[in-house]
PASEBA-1860 file (N, C-alpha, C; in nm, 3 decimals):
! residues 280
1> XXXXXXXX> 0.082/-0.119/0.000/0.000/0.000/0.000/0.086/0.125/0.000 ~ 0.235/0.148/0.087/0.254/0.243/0.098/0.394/0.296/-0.045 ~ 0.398/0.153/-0.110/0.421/0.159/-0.220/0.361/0.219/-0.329 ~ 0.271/0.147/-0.351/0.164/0.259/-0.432/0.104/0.384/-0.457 ~ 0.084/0.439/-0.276/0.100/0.547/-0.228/0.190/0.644/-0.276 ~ 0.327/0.612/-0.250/0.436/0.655/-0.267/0.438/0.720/-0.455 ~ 0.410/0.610/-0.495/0.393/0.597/-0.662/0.304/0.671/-0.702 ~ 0.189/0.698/-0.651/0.096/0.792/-0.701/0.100/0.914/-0.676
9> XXXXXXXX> 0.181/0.963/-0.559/0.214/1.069/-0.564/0.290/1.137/-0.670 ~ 0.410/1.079/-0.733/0.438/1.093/-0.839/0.385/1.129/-0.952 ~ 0.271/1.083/-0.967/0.139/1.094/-1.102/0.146/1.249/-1.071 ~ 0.081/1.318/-0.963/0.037/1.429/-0.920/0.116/1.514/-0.930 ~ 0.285/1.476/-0.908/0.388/1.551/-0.908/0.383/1.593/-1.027 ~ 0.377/1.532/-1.112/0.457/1.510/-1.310/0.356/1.654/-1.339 ~ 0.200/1.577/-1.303/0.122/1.751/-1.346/0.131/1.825/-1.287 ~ 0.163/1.889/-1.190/0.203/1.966/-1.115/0.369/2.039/-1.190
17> XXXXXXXX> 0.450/1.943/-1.216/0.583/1.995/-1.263/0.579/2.057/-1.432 ~ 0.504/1.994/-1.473/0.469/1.969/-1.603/0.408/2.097/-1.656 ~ 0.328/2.186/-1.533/0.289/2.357/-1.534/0.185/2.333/-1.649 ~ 0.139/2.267/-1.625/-0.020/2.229/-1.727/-0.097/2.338/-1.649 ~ -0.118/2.491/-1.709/-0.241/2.575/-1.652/-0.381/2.556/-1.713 ~ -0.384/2.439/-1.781/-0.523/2.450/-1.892/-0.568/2.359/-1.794 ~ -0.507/2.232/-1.716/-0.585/2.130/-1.623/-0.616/2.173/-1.530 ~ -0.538/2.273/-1.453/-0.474/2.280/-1.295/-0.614/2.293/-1.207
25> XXXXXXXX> -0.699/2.447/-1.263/-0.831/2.430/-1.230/-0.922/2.310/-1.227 ~ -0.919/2.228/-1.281/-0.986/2.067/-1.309/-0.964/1.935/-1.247 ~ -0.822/1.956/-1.242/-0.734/1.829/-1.188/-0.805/1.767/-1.068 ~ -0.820/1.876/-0.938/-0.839/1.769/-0.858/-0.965/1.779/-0.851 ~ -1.086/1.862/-0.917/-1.236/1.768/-0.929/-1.205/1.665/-1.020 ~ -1.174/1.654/-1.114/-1.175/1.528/-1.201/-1.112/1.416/-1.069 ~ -1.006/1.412/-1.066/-0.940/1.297/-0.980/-1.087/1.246/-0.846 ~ -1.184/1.355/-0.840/-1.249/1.307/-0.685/-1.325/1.206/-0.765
33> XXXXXXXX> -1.379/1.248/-0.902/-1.487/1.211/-0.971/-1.418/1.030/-1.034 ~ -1.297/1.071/-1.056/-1.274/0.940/-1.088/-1.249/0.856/-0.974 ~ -1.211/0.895/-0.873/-1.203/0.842/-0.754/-1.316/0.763/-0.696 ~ -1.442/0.807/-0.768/-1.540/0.699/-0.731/-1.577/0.580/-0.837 ~ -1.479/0.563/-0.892/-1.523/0.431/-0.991/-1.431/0.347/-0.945 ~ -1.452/0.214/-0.893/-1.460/0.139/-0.822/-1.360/-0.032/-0.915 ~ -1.344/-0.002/-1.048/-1.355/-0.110/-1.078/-1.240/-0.085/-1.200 ~ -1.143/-0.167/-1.230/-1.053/-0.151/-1.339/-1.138/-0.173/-1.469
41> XXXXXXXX> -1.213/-0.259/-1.501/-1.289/-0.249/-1.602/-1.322/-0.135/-1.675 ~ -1.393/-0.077/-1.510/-1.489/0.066/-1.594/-1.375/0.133/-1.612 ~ -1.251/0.145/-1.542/-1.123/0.262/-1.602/-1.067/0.245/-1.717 ~ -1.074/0.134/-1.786/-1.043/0.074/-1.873/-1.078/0.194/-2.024 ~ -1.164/0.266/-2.047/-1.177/0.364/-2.149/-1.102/0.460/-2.102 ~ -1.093/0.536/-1.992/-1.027/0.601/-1.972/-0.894/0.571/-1.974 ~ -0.830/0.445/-1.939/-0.668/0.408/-1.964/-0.658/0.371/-2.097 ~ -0.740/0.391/-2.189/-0.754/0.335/-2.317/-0.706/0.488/-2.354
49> XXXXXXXX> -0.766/0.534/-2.345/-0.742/0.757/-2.402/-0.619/0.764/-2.344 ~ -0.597/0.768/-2.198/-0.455/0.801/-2.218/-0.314/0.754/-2.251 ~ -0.319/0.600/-2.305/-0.227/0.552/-2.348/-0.255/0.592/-2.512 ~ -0.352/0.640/-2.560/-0.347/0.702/-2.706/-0.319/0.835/-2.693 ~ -0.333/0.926/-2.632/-0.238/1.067/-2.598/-0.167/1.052/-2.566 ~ -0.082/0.966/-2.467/0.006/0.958/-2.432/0.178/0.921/-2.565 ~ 0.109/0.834/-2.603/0.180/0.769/-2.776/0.181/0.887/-2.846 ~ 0.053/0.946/-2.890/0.114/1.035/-2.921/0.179/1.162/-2.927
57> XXXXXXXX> 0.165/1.216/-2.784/0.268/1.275/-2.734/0.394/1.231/-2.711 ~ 0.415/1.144/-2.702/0.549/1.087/-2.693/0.591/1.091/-2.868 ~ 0.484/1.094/-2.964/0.565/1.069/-3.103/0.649/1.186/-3.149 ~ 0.551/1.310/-3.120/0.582/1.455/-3.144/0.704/1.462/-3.079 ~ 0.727/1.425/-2.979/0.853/1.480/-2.840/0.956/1.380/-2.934 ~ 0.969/1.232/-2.963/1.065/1.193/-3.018/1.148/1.212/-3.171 ~ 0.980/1.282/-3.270/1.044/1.339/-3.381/1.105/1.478/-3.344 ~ 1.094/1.524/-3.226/1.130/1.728/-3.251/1.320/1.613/-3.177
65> XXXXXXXX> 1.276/1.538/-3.118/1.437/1.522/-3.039/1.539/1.471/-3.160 ~ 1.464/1.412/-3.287/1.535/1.341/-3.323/1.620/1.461/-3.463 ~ 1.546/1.521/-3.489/1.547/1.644/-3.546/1.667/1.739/-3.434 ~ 1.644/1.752/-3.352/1.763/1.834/-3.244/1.920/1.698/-3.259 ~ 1.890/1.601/-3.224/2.005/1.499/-3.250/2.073/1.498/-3.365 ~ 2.017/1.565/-3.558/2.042/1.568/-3.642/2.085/1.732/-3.627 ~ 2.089/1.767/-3.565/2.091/1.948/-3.598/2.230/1.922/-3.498 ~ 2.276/1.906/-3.361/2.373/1.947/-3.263/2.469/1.857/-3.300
73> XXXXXXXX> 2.471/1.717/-3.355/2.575/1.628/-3.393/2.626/1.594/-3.272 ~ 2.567/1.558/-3.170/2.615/1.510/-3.095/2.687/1.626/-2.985 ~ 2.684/1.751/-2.976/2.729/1.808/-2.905/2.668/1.779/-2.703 ~ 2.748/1.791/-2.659/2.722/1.780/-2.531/2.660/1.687/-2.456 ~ 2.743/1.567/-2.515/2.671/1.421/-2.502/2.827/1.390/-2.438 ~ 2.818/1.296/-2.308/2.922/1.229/-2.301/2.855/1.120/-2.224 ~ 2.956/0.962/-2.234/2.925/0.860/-2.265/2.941/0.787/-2.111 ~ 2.986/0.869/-2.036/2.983/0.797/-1.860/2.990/0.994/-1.779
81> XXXXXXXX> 2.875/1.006/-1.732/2.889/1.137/-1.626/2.948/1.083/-1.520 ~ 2.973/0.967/-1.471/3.053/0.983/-1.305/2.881/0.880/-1.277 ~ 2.975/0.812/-1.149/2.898/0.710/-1.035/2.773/0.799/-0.982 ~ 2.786/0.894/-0.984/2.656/0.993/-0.937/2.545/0.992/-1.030 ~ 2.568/0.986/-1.158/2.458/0.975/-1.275/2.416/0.869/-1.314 ~ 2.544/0.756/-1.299/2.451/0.624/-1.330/2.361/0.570/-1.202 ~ 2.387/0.599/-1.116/2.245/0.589/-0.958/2.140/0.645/-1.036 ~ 2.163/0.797/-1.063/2.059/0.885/-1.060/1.994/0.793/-1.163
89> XXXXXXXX> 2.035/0.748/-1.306/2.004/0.696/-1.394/1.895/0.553/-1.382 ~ 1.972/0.472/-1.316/1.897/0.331/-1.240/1.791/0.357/-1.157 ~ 1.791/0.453/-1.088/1.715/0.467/-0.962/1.544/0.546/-1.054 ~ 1.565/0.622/-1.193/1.443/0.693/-1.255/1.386/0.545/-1.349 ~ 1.548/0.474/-1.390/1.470/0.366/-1.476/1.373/0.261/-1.401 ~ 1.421/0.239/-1.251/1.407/0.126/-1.190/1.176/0.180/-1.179 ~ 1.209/0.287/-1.139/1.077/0.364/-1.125/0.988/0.363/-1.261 ~ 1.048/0.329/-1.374/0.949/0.289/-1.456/0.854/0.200/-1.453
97> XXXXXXXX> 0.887/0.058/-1.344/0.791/-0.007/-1.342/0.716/-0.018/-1.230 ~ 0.661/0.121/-1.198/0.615/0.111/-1.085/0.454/0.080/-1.094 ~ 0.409/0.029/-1.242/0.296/0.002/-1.269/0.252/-0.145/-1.243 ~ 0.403/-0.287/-1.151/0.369/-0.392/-1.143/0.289/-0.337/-0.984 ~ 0.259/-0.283/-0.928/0.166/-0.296/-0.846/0.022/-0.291/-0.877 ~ -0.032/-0.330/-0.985/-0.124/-0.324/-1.105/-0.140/-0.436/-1.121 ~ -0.048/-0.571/-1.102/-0.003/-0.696/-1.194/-0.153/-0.769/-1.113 ~ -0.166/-0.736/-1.014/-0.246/-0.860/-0.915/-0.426/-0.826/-0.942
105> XXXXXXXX> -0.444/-0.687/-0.895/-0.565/-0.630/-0.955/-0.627/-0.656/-1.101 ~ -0.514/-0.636/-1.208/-0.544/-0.655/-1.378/-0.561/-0.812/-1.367 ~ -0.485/-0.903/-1.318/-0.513/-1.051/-1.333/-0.633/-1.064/-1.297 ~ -0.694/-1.025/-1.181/-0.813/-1.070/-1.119/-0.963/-1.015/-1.225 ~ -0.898/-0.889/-1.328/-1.030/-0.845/-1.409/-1.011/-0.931/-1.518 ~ -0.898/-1.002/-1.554/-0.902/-1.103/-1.692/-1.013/-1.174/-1.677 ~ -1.088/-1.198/-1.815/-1.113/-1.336/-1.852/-1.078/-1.419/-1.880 ~ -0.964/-1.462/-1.948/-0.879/-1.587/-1.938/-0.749/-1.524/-1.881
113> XXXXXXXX> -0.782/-1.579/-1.755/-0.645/-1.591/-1.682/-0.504/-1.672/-1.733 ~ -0.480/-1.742/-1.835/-0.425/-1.847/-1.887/-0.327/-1.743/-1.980 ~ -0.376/-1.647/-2.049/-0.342/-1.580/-2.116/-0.257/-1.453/-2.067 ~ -0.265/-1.447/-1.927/-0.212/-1.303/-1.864/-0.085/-1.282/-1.851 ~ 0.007/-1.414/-1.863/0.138/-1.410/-1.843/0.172/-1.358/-1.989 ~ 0.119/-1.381/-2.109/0.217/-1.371/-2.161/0.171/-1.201/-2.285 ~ 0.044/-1.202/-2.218/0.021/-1.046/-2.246/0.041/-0.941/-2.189 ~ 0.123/-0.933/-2.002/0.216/-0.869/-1.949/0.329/-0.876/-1.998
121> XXXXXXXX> 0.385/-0.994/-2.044/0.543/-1.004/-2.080/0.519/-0.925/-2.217 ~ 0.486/-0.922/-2.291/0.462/-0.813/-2.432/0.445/-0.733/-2.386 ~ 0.381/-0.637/-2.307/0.362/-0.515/-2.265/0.481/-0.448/-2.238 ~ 0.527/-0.566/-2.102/0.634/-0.503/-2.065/0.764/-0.476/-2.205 ~ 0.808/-0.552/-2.264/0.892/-0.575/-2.364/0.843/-0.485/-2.428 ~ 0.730/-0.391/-2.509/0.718/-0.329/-2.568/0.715/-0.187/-2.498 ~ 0.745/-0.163/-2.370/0.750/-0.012/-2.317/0.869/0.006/-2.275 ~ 0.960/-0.105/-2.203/1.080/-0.098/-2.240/1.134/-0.068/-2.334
129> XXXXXXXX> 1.115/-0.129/-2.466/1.194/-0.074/-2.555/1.165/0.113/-2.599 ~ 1.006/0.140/-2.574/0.983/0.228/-2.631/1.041/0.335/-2.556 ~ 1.057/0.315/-2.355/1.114/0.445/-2.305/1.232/0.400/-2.312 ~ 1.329/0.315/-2.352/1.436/0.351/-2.364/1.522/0.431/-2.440 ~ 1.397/0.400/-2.636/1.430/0.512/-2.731/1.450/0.656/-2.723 ~ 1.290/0.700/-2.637/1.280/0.761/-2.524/1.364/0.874/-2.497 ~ 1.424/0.759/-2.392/1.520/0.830/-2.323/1.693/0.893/-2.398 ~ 1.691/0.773/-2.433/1.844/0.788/-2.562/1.844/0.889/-2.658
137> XXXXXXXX> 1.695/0.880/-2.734/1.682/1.049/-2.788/1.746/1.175/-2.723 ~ 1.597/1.155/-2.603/1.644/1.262/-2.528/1.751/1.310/-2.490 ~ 1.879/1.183/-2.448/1.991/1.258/-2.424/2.051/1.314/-2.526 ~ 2.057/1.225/-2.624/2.160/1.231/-2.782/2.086/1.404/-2.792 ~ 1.995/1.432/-2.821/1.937/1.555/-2.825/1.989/1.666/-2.768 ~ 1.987/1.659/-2.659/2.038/1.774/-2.512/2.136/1.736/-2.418 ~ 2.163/1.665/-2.411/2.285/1.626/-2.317/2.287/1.669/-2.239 ~ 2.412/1.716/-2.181/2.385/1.744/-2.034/2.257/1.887/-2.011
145> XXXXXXXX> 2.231/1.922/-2.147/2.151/2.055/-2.079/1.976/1.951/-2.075 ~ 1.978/1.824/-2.089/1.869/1.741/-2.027/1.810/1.815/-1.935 ~ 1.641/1.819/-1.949/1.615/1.877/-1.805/1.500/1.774/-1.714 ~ 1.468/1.768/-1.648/1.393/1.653/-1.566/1.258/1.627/-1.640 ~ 1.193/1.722/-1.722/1.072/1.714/-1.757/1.097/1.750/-1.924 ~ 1.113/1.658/-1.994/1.217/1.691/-2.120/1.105/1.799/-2.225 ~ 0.955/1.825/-2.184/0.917/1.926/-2.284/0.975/2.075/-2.230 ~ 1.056/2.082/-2.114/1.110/2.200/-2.058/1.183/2.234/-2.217
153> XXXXXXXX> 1.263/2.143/-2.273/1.363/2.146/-2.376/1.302/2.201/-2.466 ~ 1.204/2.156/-2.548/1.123/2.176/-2.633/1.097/2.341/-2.652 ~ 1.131/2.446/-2.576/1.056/2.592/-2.620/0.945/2.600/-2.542 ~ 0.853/2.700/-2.649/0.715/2.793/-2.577/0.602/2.761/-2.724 ~ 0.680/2.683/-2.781/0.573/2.667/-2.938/0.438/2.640/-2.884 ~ 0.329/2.665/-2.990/0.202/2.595/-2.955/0.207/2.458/-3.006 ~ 0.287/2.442/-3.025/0.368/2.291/-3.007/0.362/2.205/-2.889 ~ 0.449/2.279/-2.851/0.502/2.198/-2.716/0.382/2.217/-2.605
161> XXXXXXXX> 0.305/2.335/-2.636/0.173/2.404/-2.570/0.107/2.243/-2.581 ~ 0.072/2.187/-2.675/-0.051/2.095/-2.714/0.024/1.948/-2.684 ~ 0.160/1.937/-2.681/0.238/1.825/-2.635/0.188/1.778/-2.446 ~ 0.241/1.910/-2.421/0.208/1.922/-2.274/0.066/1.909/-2.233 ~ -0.010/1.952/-2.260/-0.161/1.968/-2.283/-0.162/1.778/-2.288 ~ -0.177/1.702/-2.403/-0.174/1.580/-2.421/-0.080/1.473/-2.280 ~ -0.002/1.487/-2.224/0.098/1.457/-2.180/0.059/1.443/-1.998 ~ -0.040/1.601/-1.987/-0.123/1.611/-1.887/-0.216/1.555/-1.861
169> XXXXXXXX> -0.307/1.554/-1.972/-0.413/1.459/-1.995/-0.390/1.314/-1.981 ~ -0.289/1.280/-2.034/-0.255/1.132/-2.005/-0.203/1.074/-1.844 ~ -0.129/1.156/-1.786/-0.148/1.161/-1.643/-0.305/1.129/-1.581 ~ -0.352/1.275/-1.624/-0.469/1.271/-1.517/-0.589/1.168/-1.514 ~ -0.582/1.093/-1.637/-0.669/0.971/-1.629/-0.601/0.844/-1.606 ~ -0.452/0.831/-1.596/-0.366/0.736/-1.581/-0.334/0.735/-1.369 ~ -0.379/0.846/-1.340/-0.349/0.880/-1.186/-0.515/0.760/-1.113 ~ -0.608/0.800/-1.140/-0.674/0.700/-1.091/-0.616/0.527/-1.100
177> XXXXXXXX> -0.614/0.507/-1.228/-0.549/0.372/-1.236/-0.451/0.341/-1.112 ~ -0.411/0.421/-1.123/-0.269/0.366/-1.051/-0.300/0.383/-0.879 ~ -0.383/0.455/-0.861/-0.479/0.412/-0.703/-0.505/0.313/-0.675 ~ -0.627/0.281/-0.738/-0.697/0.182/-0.742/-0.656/0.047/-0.622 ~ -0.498/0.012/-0.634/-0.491/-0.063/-0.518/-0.453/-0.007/-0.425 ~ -0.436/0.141/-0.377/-0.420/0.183/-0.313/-0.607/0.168/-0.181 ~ -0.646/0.271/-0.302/-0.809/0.250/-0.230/-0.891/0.117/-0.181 ~ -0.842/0.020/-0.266/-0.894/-0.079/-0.216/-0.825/-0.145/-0.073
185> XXXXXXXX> -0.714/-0.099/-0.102/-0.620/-0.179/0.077/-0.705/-0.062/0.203 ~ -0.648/0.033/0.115/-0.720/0.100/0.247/-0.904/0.094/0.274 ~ -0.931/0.094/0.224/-1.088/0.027/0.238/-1.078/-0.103/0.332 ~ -1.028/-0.167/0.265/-1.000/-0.298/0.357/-0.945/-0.307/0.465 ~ -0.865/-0.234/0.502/-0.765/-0.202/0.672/-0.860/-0.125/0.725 ~ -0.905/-0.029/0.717/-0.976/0.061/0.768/-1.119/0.100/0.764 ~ -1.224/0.045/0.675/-1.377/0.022/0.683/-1.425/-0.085/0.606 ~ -1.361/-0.228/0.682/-1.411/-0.349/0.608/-1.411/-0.385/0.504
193> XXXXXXXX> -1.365/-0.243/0.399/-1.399/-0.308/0.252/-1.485/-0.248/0.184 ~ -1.571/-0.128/0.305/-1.664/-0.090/0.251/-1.645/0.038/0.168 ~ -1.687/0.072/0.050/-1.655/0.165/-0.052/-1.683/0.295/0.036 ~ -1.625/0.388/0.001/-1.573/0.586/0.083/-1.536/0.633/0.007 ~ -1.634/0.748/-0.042/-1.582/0.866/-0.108/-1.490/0.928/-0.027 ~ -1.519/0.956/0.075/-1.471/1.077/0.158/-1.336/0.992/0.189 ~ -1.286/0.913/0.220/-1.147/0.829/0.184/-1.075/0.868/0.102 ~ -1.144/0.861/-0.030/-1.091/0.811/-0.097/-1.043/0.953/-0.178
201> XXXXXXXX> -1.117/1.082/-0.108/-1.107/1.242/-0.162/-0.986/1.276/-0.021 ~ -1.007/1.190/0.049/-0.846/1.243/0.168/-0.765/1.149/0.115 ~ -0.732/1.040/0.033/-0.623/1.001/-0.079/-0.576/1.105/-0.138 ~ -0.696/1.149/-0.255/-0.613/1.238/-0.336/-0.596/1.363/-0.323 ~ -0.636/1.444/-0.176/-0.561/1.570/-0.143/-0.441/1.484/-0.059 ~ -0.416/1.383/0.025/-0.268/1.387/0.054/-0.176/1.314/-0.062 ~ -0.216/1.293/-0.152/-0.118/1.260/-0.306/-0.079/1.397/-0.311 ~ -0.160/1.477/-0.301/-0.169/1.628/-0.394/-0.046/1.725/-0.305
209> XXXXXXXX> -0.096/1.693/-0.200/0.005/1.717/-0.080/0.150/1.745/-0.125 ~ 0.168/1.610/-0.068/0.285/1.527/-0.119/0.344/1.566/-0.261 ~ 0.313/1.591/-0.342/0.361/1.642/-0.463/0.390/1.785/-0.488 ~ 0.303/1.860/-0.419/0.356/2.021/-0.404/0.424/2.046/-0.319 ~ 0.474/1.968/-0.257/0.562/1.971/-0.148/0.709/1.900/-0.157 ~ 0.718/1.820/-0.291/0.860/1.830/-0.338/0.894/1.965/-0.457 ~ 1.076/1.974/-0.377/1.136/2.078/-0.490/1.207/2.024/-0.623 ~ 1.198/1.871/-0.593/1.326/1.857/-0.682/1.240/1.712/-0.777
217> XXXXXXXX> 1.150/1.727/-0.915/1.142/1.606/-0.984/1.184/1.537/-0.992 ~ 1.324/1.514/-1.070/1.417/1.386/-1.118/1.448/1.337/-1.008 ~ 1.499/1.371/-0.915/1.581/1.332/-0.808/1.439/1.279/-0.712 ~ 1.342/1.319/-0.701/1.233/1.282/-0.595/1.187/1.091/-0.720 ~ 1.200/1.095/-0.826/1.148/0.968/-0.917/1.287/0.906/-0.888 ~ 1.417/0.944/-0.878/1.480/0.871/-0.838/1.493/0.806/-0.732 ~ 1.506/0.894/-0.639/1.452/0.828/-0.526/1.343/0.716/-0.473 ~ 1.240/0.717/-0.559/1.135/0.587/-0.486/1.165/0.485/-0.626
225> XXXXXXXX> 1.263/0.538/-0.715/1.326/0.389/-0.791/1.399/0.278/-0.705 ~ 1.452/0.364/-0.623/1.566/0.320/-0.578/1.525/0.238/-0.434 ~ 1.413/0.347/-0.406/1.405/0.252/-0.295/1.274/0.199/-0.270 ~ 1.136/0.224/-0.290/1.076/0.110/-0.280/1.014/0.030/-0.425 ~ 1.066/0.118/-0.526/1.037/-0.011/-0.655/1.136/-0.026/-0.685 ~ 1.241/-0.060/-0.606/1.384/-0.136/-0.609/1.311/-0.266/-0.556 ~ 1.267/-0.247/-0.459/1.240/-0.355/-0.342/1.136/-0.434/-0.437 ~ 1.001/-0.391/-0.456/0.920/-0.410/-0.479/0.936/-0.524/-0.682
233> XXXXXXXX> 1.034/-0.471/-0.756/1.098/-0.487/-0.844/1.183/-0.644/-0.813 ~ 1.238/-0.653/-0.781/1.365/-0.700/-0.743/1.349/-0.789/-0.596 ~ 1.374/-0.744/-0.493/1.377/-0.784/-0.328/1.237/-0.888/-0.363 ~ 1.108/-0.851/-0.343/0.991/-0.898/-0.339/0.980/-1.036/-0.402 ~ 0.972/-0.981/-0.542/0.923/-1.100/-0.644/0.989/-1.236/-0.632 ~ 1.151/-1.183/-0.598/1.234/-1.312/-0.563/1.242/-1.376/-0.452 ~ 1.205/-1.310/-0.355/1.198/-1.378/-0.209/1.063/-1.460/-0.250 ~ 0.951/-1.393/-0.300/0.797/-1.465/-0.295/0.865/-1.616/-0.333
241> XXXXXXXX> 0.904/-1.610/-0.443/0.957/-1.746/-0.562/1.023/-1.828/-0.503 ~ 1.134/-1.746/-0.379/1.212/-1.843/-0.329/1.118/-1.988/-0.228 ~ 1.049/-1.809/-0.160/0.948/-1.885/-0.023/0.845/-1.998/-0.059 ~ 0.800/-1.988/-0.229/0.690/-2.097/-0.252/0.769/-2.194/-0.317 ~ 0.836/-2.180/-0.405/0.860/-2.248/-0.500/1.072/-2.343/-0.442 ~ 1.078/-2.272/-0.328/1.244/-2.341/-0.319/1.266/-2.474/-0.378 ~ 1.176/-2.564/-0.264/1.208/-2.657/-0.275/1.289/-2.787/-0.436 ~ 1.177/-2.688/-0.536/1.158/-2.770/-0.673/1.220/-2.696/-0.741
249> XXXXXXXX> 1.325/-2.571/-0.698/1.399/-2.524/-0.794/1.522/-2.539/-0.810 ~ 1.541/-2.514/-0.965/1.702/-2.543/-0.986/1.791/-2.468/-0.934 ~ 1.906/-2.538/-0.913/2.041/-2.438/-0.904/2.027/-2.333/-0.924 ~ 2.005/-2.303/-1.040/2.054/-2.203/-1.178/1.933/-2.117/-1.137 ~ 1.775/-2.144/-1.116/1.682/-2.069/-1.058/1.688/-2.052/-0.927 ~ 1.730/-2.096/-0.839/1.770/-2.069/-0.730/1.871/-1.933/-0.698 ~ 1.981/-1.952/-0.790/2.125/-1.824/-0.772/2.047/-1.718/-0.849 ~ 1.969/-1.732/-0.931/1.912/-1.580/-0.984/1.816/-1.537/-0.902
257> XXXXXXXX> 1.720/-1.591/-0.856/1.675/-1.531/-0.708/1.757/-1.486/-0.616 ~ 1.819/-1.523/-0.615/1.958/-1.468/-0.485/1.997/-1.362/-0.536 ~ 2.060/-1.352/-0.632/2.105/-1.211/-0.718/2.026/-1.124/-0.725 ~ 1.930/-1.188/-0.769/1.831/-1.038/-0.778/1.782/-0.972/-0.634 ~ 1.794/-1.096/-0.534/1.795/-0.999/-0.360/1.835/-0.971/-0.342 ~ 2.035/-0.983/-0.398/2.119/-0.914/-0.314/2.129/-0.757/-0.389 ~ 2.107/-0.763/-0.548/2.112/-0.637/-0.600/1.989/-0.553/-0.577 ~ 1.898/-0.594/-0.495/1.787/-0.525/-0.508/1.845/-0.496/-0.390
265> XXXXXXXX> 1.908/-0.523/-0.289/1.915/-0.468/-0.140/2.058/-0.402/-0.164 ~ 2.164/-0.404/-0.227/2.226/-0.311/-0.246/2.192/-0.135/-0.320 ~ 2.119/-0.170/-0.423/2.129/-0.106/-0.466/2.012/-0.007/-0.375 ~ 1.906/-0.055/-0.343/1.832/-0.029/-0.275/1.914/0.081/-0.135 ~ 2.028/0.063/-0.083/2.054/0.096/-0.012/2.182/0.228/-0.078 ~ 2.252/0.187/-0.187/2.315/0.308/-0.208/2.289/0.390/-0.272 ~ 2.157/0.338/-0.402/2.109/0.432/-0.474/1.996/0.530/-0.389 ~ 1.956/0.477/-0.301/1.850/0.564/-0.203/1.932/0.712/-0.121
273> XXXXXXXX> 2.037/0.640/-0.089/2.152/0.677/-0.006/2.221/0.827/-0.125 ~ 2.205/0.769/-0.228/2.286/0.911/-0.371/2.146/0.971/-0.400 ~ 2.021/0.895/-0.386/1.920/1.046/-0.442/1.878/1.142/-0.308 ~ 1.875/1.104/-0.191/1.873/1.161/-0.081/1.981/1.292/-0.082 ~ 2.096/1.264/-0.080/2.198/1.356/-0.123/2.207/1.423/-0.213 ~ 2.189/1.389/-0.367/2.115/1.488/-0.445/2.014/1.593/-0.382 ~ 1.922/1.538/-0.315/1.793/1.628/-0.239/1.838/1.741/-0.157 ~ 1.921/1.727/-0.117/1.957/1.803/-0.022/2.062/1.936/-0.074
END
């Protein structure tokens, strides 16, 4: 729960950083309003819209970068910044998947459950590749003058106006989703289970909280990469596997569970340890 928590604050942050003035008035009635739908199904049109704004905002942002990558030739690109950037680096990527707290809820709305493994594993494989392009643009593009919220780069065009606009939008219907198990744990710890607006509207003013109340973007997504969808990533999944499944596993599945605990608890501990210090 306090994973998720943690993670959704983030949603709130991005529009908030992102200086979307066309939502800002809207944002948090919409969020109360979506806050009462109850069911991944019914969010399901709405996560349908913003993964199609979202694409294509992301198409616009990767042709203007790729166009800047053909124009600077590579200026102000270098190929290792120092032990400080590759943390910072791991700790924003690791935070990309902070959508497997999703994995357990989406199984339970399938109809063929049989089929779920291997239409997560495509998902995942196909957003990986796509934010990594992504991201590699982005640097090859701007380099070190990268800025945490890469349409900062982009200008004042009514361009980048309608990028951002799209980009916002895809947040703000993508921010319920990503509740969803939030509201339901807490329903369940705290009134049986039984459905609360008024819960569930003191969720999303302390998300809202929480997000105007960090100074620093990159470094605040680095930070809960690093440390609880490090854990959650990594620590979790492999201990679960170890704890059910030891007995009947191989060697070879056995030492990659191990690896992946010990790097999830290292890294967990120094990359948390370098975005904290950044923060400060």
């Amino acid at each position: 729960m306090n994973v998720s928590l943690c993670v959704s604050c983030t949603y709130v942050l991005q529009l908030q950083q992102k200086k979307c003035k066309e939502l800002r008035p809207a944002n948090f009635e919409w969020q109360l309003l979506l806050a009462c739908i109850r069911s991944l199904t019914n969010l399901a049109p709405f996560s349908i819209f913003a993964d199609v704004v979202n694409l294509v905002s992301m198409a616009v942002v990767m042709a203007t970068e790729f166009t800047a990558v053909v124009t600077n030739h590579g200026e102000h690109v270098r190929a290792f910044s120092g032990m400080q950037g590759l943390l910072f680096t791991t700790g924003v990527a690791i935070y990309t998947v902070e959508g497997i707290t999703l994995v357990l809820p989406l199984e339970s709305e399938i109809d063929d459950r049989s089929k779920f493994g291997s239409v997560i594993g495509a998902a995942m494989v196909c957003i990986t590749l796509l934010y990594t392009v992504f991201g590699l643009l982005g640097y090859f593009a701007f380099g070190e003058y990268t800025k945490d919220i890469i349409t900062l780069n982009l200008g004042n065009t009514w361009q980048t106006t309608i990028v951002k606009l799209g980009l916002c939008t895809g947040l703000l219907f993508t921010y319920p989703v990503m509740m969803t198990p939030v509201y339901e744990l807490m329903e369940r710890r705290l009134i049986q289970g039984h459905p609360s607006v008024l819960l569930r509207s003191v969720l999303v003013l302390a998300t809202a909280w929480i997000a105007v109340a960090v100074p620093h973007f990159g470094n605040f997504l680095s930070l809960v990469g690093s440390s609880v969808c490090c854990l959650l990533s990594f620590v979790l999944p492999a201990s679960i596997h170890l704890h059910v499944f030891g007995q009947s596993l191989s060697w070879i599945a056995s030492a990659a569970d191990y690896l992946l605990v010990a790097f999830g608890m290292i890294f967990a501990v120094v990359g948390t340890w370098a975005s904290i210090h950044d923060m400060m």
